[in-house]
HTML snippet that shows the backbone in 3Dmol.js (N, CA, C, O; Angstrom):
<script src="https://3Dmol.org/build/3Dmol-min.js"></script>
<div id="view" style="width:600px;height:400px;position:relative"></div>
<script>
const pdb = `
ATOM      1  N   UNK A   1     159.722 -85.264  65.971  1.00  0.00           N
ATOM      2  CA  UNK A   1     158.423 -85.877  66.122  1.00  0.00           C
ATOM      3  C   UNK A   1     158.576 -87.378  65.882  1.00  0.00           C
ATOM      4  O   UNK A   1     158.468 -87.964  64.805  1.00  0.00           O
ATOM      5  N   UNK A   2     158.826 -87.849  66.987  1.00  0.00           N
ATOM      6  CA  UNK A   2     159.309 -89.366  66.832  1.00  0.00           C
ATOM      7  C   UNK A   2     158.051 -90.175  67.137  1.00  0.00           C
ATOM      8  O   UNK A   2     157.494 -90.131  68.233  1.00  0.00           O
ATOM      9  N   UNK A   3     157.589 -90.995  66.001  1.00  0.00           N
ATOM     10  CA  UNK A   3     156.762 -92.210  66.247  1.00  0.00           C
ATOM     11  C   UNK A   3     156.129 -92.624  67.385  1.00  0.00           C
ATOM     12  O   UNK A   3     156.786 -93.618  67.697  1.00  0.00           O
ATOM     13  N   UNK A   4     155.146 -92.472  68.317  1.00  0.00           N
ATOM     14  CA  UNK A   4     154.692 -93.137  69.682  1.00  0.00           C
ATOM     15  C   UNK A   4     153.260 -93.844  69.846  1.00  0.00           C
ATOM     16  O   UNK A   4     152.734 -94.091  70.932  1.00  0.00           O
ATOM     17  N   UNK A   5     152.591 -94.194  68.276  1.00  0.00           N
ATOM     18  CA  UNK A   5     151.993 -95.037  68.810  1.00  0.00           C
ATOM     19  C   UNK A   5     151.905 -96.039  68.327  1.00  0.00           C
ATOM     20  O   UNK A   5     151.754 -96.072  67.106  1.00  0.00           O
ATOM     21  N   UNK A   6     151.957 -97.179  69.030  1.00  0.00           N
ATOM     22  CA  UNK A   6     151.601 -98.651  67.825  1.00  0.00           C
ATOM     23  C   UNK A   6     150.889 -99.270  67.383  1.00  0.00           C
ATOM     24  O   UNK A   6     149.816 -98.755  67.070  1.00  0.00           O
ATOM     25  N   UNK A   7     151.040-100.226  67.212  1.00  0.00           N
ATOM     26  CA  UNK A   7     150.157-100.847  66.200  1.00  0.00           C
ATOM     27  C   UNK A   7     148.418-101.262  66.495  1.00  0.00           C
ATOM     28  O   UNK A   7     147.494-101.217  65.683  1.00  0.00           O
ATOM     29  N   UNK A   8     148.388-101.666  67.946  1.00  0.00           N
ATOM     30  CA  UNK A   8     146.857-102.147  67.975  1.00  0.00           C
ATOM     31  C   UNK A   8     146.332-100.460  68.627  1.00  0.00           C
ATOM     32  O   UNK A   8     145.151-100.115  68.602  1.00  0.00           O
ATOM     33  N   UNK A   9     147.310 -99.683  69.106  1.00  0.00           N
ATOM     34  CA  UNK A   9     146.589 -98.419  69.246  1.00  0.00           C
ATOM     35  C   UNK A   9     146.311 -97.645  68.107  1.00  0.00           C
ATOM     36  O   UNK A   9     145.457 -96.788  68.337  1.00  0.00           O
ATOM     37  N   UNK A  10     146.727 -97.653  66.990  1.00  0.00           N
ATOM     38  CA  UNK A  10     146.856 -96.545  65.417  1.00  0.00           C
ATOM     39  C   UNK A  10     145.257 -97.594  65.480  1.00  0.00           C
ATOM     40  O   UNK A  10     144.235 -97.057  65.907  1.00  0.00           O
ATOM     41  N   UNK A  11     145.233 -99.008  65.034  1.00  0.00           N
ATOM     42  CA  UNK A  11     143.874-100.397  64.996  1.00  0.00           C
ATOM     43  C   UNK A  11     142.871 -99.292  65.371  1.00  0.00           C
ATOM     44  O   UNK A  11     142.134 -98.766  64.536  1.00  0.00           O
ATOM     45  N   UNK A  12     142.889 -98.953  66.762  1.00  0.00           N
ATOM     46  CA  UNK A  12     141.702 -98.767  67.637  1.00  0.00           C
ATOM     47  C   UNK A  12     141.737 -97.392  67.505  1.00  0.00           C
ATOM     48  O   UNK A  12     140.848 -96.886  68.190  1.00  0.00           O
ATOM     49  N   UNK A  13     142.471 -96.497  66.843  1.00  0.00           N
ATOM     50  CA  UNK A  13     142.191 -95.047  66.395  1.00  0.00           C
ATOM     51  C   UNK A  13     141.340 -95.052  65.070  1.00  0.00           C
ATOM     52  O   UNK A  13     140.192 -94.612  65.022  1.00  0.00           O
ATOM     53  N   UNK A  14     142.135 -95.688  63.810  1.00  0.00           N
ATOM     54  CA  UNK A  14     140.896 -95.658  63.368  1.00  0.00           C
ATOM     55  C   UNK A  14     139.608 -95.959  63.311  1.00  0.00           C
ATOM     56  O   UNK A  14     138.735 -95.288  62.759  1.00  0.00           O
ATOM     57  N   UNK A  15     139.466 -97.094  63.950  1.00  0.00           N
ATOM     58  CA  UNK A  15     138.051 -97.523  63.872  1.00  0.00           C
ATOM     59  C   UNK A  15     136.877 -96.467  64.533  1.00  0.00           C
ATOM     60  O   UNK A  15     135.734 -96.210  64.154  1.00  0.00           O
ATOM     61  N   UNK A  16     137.522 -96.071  65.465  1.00  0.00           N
ATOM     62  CA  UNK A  16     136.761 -94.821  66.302  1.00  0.00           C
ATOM     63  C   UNK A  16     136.654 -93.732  65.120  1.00  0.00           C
ATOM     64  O   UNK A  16     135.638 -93.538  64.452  1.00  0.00           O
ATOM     65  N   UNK A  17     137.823 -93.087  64.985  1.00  0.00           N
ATOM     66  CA  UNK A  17     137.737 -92.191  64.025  1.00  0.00           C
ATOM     67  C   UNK A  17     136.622 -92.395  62.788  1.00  0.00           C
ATOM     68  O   UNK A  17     135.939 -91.475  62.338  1.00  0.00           O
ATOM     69  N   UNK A  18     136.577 -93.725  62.350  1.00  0.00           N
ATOM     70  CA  UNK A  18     136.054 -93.636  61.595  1.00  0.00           C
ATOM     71  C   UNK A  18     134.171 -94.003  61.722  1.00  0.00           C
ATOM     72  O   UNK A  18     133.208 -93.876  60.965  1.00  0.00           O
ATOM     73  N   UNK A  19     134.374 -94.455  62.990  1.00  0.00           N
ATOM     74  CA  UNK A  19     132.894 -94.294  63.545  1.00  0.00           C
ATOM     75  C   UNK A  19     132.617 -93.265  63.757  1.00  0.00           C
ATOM     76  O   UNK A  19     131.501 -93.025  63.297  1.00  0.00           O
ATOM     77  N   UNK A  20     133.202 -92.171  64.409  1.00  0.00           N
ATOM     78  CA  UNK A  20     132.310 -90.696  64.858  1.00  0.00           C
ATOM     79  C   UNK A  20     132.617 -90.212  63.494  1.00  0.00           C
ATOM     80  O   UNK A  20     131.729 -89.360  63.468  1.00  0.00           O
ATOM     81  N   UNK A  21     133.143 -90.108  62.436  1.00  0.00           N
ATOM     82  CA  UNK A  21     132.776 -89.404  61.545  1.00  0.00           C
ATOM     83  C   UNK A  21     131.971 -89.830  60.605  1.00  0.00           C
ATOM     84  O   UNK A  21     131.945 -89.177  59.562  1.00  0.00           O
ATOM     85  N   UNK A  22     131.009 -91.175  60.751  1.00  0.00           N
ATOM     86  CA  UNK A  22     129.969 -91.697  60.069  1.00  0.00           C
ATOM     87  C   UNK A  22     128.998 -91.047  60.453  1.00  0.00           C
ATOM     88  O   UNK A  22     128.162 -90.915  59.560  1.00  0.00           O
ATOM     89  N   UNK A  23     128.632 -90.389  61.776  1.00  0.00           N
ATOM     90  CA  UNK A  23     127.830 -89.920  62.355  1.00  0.00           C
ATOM     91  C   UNK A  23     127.245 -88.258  61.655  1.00  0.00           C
ATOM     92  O   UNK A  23     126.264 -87.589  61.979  1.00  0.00           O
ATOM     93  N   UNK A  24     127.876 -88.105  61.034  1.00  0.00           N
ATOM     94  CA  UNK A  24     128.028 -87.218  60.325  1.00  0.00           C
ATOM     95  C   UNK A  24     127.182 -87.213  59.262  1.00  0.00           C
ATOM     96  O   UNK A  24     126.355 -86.311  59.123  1.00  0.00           O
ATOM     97  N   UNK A  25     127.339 -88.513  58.155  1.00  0.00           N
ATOM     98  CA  UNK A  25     126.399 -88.872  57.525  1.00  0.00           C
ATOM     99  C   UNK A  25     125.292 -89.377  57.704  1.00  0.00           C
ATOM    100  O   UNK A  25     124.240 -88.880  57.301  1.00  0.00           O
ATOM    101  N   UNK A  26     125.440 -90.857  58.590  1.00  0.00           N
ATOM    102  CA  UNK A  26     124.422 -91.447  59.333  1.00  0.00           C
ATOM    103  C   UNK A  26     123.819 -91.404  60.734  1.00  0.00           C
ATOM    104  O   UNK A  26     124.556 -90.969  61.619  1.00  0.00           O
ATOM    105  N   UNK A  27     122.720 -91.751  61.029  1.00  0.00           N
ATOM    106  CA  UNK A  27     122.850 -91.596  61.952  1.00  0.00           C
ATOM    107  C   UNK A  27     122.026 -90.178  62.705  1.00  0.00           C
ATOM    108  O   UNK A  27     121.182 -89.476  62.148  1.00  0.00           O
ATOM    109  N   UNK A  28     122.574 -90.014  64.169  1.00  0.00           N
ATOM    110  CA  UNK A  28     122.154 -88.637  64.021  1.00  0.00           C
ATOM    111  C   UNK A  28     122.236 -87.223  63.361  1.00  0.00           C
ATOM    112  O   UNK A  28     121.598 -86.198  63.599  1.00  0.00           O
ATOM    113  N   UNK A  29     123.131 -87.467  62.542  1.00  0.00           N
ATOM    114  CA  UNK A  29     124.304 -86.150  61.644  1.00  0.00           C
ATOM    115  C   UNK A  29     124.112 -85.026  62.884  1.00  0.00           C
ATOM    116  O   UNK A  29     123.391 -84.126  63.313  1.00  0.00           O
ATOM    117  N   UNK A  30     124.917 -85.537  63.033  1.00  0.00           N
ATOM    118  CA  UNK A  30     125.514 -84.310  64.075  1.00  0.00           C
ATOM    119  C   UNK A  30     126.948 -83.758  63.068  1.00  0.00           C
ATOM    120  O   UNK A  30     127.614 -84.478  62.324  1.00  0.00           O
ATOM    121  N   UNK A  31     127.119 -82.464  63.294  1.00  0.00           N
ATOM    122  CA  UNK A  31     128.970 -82.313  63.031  1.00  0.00           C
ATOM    123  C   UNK A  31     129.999 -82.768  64.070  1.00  0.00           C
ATOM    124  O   UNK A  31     131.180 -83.092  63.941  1.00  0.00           O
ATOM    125  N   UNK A  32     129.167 -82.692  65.177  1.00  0.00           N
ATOM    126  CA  UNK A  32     130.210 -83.471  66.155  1.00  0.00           C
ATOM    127  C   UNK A  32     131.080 -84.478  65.755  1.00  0.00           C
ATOM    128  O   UNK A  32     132.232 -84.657  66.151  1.00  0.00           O
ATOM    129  N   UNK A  33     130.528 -85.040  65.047  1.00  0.00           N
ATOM    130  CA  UNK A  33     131.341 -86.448  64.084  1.00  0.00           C
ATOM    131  C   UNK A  33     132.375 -85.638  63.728  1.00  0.00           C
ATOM    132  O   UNK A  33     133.282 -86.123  64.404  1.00  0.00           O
ATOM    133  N   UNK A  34     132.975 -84.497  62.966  1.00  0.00           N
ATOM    134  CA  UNK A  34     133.899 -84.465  62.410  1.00  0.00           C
ATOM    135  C   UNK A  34     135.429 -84.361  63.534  1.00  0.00           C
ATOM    136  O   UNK A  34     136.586 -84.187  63.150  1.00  0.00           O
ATOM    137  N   UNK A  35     134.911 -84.544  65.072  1.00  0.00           N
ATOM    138  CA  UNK A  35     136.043 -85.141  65.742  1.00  0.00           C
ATOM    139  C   UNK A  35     136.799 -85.679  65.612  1.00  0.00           C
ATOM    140  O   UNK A  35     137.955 -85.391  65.923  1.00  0.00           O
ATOM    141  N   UNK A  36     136.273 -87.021  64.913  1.00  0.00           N
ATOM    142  CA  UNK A  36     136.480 -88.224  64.590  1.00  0.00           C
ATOM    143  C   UNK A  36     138.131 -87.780  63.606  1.00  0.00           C
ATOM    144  O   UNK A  36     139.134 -88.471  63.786  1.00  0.00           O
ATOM    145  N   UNK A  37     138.138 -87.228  63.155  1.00  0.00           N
ATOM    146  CA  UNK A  37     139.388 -86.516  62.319  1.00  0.00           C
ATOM    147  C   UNK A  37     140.372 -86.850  63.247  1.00  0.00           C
ATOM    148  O   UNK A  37     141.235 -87.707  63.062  1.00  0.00           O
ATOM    149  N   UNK A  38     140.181 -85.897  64.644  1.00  0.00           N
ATOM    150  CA  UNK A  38     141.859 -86.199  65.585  1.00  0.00           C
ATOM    151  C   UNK A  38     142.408 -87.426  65.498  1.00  0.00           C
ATOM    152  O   UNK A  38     143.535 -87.653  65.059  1.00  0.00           O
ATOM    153  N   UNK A  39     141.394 -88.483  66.034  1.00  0.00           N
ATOM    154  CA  UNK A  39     141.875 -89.940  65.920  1.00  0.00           C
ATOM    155  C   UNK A  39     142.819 -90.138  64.845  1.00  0.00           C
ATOM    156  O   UNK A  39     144.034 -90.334  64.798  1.00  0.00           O
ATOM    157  N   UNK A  40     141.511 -89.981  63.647  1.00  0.00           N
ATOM    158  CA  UNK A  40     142.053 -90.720  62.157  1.00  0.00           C
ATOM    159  C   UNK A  40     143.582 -89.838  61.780  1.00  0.00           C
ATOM    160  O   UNK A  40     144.208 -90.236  60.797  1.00  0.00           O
ATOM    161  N   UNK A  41     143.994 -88.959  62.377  1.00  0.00           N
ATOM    162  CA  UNK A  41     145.041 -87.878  61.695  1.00  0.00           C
ATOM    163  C   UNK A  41     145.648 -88.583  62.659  1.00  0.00           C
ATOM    164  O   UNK A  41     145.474 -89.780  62.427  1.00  0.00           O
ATOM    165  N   UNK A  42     146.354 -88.388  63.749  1.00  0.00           N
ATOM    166  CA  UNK A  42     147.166 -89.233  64.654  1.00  0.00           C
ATOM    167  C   UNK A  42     147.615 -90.452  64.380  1.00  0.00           C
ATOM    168  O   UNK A  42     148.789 -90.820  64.416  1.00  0.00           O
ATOM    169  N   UNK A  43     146.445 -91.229  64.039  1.00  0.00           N
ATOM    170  CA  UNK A  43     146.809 -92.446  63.837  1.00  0.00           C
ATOM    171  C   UNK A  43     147.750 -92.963  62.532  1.00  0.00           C
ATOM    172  O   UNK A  43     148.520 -93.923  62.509  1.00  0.00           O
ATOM    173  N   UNK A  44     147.535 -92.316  61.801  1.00  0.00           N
ATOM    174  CA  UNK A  44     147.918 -91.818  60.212  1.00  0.00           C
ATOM    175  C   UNK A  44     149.580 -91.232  60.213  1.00  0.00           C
ATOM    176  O   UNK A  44     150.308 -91.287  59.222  1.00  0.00           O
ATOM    177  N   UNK A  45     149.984 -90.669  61.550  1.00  0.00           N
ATOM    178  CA  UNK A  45     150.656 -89.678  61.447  1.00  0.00           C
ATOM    179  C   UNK A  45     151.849 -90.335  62.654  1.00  0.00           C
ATOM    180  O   UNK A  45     152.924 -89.886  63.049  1.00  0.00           O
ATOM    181  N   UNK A  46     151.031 -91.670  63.015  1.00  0.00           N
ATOM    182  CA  UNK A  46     151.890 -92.184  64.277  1.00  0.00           C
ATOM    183  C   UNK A  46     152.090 -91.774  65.163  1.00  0.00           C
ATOM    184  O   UNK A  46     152.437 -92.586  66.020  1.00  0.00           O
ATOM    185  N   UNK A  47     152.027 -90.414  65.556  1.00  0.00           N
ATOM    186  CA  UNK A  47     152.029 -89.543  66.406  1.00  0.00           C
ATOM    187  C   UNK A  47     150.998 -88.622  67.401  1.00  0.00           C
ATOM    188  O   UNK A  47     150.093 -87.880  67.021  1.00  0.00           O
ATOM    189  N   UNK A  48     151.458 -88.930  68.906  1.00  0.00           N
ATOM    190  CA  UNK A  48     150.164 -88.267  69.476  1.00  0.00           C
ATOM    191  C   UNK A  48     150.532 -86.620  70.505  1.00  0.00           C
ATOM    192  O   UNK A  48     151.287 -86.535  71.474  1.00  0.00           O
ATOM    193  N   UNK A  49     150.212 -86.188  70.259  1.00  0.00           N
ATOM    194  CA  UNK A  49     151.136 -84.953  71.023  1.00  0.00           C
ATOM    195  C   UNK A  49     150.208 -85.156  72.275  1.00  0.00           C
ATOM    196  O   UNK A  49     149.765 -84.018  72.427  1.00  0.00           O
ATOM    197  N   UNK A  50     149.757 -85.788  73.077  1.00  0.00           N
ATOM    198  CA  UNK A  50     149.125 -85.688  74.121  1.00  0.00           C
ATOM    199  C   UNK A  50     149.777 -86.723  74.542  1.00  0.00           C
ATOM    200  O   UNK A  50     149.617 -86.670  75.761  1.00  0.00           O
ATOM    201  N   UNK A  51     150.407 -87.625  74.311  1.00  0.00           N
ATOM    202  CA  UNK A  51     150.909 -88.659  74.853  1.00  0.00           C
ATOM    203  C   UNK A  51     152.908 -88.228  74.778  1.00  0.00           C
ATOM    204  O   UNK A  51     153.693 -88.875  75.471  1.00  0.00           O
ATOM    205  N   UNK A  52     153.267 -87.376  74.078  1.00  0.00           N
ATOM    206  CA  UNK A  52     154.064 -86.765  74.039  1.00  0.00           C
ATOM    207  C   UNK A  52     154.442 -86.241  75.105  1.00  0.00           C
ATOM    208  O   UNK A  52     155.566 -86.427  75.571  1.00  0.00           O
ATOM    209  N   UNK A  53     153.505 -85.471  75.668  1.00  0.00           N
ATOM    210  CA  UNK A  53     153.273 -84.182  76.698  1.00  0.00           C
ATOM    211  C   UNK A  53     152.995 -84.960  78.171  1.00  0.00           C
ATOM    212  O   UNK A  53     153.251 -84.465  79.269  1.00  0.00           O
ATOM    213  N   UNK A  54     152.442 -86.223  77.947  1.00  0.00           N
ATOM    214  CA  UNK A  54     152.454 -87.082  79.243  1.00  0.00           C
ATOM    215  C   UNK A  54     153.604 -87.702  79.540  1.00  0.00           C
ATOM    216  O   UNK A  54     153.783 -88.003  80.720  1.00  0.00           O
ATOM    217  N   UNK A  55     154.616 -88.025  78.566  1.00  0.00           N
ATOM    218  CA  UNK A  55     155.332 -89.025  78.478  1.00  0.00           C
ATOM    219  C   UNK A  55     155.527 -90.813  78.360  1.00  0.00           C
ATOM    220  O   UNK A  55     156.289 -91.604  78.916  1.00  0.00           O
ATOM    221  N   UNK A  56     154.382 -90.966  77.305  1.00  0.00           N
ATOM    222  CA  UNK A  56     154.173 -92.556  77.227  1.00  0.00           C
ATOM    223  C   UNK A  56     153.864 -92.644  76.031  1.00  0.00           C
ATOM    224  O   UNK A  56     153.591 -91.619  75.408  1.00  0.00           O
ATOM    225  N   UNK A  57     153.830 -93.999  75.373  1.00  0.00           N
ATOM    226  CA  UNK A  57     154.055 -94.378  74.371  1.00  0.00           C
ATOM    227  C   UNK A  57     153.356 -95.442  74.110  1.00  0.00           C
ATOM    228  O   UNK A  57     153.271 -96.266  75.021  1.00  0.00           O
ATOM    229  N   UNK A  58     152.889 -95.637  73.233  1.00  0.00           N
ATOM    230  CA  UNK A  58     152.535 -97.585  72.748  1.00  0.00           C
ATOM    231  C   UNK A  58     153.339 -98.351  71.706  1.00  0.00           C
ATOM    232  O   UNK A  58     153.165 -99.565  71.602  1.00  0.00           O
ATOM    233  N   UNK A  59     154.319 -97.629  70.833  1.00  0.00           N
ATOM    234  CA  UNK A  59     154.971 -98.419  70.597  1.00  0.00           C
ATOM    235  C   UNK A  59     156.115 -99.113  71.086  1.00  0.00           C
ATOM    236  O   UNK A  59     157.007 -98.669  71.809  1.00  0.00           O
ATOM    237  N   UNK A  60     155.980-100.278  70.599  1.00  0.00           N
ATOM    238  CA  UNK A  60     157.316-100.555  71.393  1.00  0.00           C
ATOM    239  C   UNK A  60     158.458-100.820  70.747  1.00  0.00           C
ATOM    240  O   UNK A  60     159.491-101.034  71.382  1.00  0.00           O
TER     241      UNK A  60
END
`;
const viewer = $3Dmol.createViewer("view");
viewer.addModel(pdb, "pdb");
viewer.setStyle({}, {cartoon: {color: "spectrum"}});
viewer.zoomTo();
viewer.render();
</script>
């Protein structure tokens, strides 16, 4: 499980991540927010298995 994403993509995972899972609290509270997890775990984890499975990468 080798490293594939970088740096301004992990940036722009969490911030998402951590917007749809505000939604949760604020907002409309939906649970839908707890989506927001895939992002934040990926990004966390450097690793995207969907980008794996495509074959591309952002780090460089």
């Amino acid at each position: 499980m080798a490293a594939n994403i970088g740096r301004l993509d992990r940036t722009i995972r969490i911030l998402i991540g951590l917007g749809l899972i505000a939604l949760v609290f604020v907002g409309p509270r939906t649970p839908w927010g707890w989506i927001g997890l895939v992002p934040l775990l990926t990004a966390f984890v450097s690793f995207c298995p969907l980008y794996a499975l495509i074959g591309i990468g952002t780090k460089s």
